[in-house]
TORKOL-4160 file (C-alpha; in steps of 0.2 Angstrom, whole numbers, padded with zeros to 4 digits, m for minus):
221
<pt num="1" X="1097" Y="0359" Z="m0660"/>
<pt num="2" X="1084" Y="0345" Z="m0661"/>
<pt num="3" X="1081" Y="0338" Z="m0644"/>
<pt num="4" X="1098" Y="0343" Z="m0637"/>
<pt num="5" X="1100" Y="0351" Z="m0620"/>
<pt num="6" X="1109" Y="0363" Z="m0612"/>
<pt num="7" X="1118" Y="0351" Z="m0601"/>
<pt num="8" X="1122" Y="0341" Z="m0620"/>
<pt num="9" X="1130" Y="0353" Z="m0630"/>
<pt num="10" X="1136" Y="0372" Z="m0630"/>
<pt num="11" X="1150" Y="0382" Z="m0638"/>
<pt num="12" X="1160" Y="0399" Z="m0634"/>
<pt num="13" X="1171" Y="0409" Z="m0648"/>
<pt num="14" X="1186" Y="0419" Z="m0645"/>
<pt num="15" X="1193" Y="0431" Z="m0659"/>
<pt num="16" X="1199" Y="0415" Z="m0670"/>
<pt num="17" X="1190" Y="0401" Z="m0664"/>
<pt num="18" X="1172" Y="0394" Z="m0663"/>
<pt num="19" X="1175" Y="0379" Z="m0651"/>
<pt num="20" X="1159" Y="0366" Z="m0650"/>
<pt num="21" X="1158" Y="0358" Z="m0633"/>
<pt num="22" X="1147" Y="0342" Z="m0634"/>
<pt num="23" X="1145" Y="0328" Z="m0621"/>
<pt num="24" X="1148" Y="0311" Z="m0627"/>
<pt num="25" X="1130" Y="0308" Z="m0627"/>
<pt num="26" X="1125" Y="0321" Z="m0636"/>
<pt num="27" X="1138" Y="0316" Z="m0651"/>
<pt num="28" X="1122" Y="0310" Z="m0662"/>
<pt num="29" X="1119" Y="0330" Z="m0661"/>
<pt num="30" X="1137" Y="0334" Z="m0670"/>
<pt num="31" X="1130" Y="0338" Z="m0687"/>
<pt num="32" X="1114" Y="0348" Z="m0682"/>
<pt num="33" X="1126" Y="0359" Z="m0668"/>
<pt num="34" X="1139" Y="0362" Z="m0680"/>
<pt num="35" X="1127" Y="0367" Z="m0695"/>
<pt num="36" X="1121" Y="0381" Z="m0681"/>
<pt num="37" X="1135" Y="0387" Z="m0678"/>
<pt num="38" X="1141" Y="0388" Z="m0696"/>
<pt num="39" X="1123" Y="0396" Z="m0700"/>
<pt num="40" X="1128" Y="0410" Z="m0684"/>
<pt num="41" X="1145" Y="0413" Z="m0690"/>
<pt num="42" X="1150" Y="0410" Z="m0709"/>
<pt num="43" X="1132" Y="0422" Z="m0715"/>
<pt num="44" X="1136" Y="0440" Z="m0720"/>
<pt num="45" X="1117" Y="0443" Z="m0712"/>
<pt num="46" X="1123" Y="0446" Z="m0694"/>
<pt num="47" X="1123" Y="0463" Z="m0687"/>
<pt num="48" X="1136" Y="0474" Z="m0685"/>
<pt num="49" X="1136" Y="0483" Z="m0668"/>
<pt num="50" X="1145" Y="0498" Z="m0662"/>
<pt num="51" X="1147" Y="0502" Z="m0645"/>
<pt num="52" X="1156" Y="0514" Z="m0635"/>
<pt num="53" X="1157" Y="0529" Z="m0625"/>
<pt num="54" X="1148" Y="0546" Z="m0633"/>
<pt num="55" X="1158" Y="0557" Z="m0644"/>
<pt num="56" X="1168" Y="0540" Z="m0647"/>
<pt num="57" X="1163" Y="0540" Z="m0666"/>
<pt num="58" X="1152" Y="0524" Z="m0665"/>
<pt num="59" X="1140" Y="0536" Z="m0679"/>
<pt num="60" X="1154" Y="0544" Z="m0691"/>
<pt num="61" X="1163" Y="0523" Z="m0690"/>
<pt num="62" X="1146" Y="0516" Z="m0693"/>
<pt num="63" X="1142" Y="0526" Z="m0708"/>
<pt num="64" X="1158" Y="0523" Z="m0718"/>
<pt num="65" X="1161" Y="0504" Z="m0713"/>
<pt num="66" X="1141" Y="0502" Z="m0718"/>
<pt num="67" X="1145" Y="0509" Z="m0736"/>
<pt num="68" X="1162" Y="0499" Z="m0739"/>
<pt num="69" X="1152" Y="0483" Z="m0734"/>
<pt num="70" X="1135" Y="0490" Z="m0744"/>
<pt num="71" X="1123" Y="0489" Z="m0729"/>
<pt num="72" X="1112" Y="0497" Z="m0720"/>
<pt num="73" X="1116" Y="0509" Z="m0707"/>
<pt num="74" X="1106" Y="0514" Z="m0690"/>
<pt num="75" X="1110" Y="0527" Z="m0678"/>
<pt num="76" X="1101" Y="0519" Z="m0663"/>
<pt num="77" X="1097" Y="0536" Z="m0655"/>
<pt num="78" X="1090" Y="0541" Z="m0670"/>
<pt num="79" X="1078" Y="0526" Z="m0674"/>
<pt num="80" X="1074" Y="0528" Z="m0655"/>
<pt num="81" X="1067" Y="0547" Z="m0658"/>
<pt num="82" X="1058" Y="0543" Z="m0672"/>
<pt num="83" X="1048" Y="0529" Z="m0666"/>
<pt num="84" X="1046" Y="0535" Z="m0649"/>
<pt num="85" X="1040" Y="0552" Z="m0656"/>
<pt num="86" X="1051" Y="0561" Z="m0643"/>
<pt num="87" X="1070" Y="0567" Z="m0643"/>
<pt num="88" X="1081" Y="0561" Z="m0631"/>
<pt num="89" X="1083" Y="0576" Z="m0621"/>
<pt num="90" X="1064" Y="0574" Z="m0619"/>
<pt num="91" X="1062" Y="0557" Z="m0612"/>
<pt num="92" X="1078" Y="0559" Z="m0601"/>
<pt num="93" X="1069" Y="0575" Z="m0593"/>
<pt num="94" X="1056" Y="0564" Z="m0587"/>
<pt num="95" X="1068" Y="0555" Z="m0581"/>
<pt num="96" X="1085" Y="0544" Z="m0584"/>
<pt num="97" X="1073" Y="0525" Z="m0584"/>
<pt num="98" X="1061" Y="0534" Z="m0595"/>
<pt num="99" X="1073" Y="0534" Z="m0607"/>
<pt num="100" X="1085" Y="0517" Z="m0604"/>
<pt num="101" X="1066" Y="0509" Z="m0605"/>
<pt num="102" X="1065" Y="0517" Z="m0623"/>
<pt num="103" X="1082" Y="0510" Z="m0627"/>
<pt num="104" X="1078" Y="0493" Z="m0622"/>
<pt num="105" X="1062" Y="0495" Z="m0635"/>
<pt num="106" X="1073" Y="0499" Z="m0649"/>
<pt num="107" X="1087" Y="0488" Z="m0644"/>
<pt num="108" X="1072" Y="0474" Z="m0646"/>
<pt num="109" X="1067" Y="0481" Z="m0662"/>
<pt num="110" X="1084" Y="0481" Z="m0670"/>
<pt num="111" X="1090" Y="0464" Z="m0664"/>
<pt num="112" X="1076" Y="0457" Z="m0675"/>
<pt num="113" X="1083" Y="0463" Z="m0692"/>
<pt num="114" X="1097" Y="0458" Z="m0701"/>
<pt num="115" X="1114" Y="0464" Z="m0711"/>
<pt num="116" X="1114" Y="0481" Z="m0701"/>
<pt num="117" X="1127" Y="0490" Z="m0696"/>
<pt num="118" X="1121" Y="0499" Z="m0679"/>
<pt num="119" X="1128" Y="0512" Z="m0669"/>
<pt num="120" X="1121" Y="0511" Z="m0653"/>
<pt num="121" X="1117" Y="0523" Z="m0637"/>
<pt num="122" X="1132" Y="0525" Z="m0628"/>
<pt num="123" X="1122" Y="0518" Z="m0611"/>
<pt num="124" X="1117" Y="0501" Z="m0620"/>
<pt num="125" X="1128" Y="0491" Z="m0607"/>
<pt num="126" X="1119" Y="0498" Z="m0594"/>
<pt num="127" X="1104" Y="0485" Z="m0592"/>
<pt num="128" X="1112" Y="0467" Z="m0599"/>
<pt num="129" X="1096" Y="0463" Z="m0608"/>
<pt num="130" X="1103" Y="0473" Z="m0622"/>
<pt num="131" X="1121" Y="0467" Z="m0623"/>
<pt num="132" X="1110" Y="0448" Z="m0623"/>
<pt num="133" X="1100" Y="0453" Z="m0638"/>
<pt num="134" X="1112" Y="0461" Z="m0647"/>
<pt num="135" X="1123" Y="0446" Z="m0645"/>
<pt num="136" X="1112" Y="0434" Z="m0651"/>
<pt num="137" X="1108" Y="0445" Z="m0668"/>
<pt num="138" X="1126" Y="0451" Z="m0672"/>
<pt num="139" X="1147" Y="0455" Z="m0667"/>
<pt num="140" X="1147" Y="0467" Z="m0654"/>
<pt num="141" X="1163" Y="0480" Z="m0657"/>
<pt num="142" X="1168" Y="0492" Z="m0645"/>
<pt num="143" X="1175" Y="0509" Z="m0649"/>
<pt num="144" X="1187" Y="0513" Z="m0636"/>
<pt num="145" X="1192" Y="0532" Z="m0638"/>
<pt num="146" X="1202" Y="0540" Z="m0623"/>
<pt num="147" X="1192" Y="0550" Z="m0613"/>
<pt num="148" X="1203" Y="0567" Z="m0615"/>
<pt num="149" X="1200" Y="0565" Z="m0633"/>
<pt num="150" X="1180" Y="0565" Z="m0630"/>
<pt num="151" X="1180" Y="0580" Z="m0619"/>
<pt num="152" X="1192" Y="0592" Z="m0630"/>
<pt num="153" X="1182" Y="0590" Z="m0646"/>
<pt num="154" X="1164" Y="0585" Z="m0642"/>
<pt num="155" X="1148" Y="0597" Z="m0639"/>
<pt num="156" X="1145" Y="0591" Z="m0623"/>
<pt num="157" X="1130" Y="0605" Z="m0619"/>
<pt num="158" X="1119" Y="0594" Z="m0632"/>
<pt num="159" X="1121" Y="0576" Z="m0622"/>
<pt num="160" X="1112" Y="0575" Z="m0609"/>
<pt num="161" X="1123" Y="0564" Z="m0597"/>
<pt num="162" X="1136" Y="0574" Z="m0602"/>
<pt num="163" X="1128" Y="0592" Z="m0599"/>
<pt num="164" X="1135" Y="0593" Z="m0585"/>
<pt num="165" X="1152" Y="0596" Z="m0591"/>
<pt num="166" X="1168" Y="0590" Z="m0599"/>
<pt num="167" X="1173" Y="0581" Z="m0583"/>
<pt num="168" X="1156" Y="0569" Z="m0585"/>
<pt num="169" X="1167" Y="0561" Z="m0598"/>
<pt num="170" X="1178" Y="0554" Z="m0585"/>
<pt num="171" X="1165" Y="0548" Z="m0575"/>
<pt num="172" X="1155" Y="0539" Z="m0587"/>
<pt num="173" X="1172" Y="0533" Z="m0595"/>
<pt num="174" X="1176" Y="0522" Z="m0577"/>
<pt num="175" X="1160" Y="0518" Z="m0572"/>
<pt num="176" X="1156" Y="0510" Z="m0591"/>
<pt num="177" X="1174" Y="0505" Z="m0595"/>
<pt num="178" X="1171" Y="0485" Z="m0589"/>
<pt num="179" X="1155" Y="0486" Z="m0594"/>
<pt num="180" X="1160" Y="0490" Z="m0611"/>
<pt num="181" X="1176" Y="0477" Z="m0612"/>
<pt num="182" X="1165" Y="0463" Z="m0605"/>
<pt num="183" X="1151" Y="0466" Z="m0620"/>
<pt num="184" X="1164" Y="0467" Z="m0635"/>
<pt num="185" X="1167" Y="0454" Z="m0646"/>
<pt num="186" X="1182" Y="0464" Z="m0651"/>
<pt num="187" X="1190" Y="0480" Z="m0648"/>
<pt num="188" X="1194" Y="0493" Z="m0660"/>
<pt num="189" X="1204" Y="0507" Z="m0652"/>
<pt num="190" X="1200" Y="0526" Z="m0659"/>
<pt num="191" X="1215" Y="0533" Z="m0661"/>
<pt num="192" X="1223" Y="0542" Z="m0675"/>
<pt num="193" X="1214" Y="0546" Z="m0691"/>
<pt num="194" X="1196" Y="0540" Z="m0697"/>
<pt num="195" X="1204" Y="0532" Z="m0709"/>
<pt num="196" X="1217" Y="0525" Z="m0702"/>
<pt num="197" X="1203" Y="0518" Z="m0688"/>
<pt num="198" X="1190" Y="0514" Z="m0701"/>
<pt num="199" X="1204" Y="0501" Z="m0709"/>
<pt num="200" X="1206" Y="0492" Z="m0693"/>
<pt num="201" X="1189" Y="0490" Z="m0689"/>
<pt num="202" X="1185" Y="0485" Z="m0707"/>
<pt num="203" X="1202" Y="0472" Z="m0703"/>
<pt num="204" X="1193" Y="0466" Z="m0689"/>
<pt num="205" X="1174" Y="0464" Z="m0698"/>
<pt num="206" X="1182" Y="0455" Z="m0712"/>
<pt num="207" X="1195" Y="0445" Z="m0702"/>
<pt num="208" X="1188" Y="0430" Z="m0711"/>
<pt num="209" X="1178" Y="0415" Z="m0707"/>
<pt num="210" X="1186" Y="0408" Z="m0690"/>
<pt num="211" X="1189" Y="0389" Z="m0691"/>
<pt num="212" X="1177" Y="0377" Z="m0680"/>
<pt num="213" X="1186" Y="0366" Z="m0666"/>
<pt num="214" X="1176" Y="0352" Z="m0660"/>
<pt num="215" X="1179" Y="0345" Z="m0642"/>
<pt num="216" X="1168" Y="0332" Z="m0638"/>
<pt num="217" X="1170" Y="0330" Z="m0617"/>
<pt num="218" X="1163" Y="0315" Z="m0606"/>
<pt num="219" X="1155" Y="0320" Z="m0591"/>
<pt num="220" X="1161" Y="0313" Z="m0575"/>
<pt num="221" X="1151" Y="0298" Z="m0567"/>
């Protein structure tokens, strides 16, 4: 804030904490950085984002936590058909980039708005500019169903990545599962009823305002 600097103040949260982290310099800059970070944490306009592998039930989750808070809900795969005029299935036959090119557009588009609940594209970790943006609009969940539940009750033939087969489902699962941890702000683990997972995720939404520490460090000489 103000005139500050990146080597003056910065902060970091965990799941209970905001900790503020300003140089002895910068001390001046207190009441402006911690006003920020109240502004970024304690507003009920921040983004909800869902994300997770496909079939995990980022949508059906998304939908009902969206109407127990009375927000507005985006599928991002279907924002991203109806503004690029073409289904998925389309843009991936031109090829895989065409597509995750598209994603990044809507991923753009729907870091700019506010109070959503979104329930993105399972590849969204794939490229990090969409994991930056989404962070600096919102909380990032992650939807972490076991794989062997994916594959025995999700249509497969109608995702492309996955048309390959049940055993896509695997694949994708270990090659995005770090990605997906790394992203989170929190997990919510899929497992057991929708409403069972729903109250959890709803716990962690509305876990309530986490309490601001404030370190002021002094650089070395």
């Amino acid at each position: 804030p103000g005139t500050a600097t990146p080597e003056a103040w910065g902060w970091r949260h965990g799941r209970n904490y905001v900790e503020l982290i300003i140089v002895d310099e910068a001390e001046r800059l207190r009441p402006a950085a911690l006003e920020l970070l109240r502004d970024r944490y304690d507003r009920d306009d921040i983004a909800l984002i869902l994300i997770g592998m496909p079939g995990c039930g980022k949508s059906t989750l998304g939908r009902r936590l969206a109407g127990a808070l009375h927000r507005s809900f985006v599928d991002a795969d279907t924002y991203l058909e109806e503004k690029e005029g073409k289904s998925i299935p389309e843009l991936f036959a031109v090829s895989e980039d065409c597509f995750r090119d598209a994603e990044e557009r809507t991923i753009e588009a729907l870091a700019k708005r506010e109070s959503l609940v979104i329930a993105s594209g399972g590849g969204v970790v794939n490229r990090a500019v969409n994991i930056e943006r989404l962070k600096k609009t919102g909380t990032i969940y992650f939807i972490d169903r076991r794989p062997e539940d994916i594959a025995g009750d999700v249509e497969v033939s109608t995702r492309p990545l996955l048309a390959e087969g049940s055993a896509k489902v695997y694949t994708l699962y270990h090659e995005r599962i770090t990605l997906y941890r790394e992203a989170a702000d929190e997990i919510v683990v899929n497992e057991g009823s929708l409403e069972s997972v729903l109250k959890k995720l709803l716990a962690e939404v509305t876990d309530g305002v986490r309490p601001l520490l404030v370190k002021v460090y002094t650089p070395k000489r």
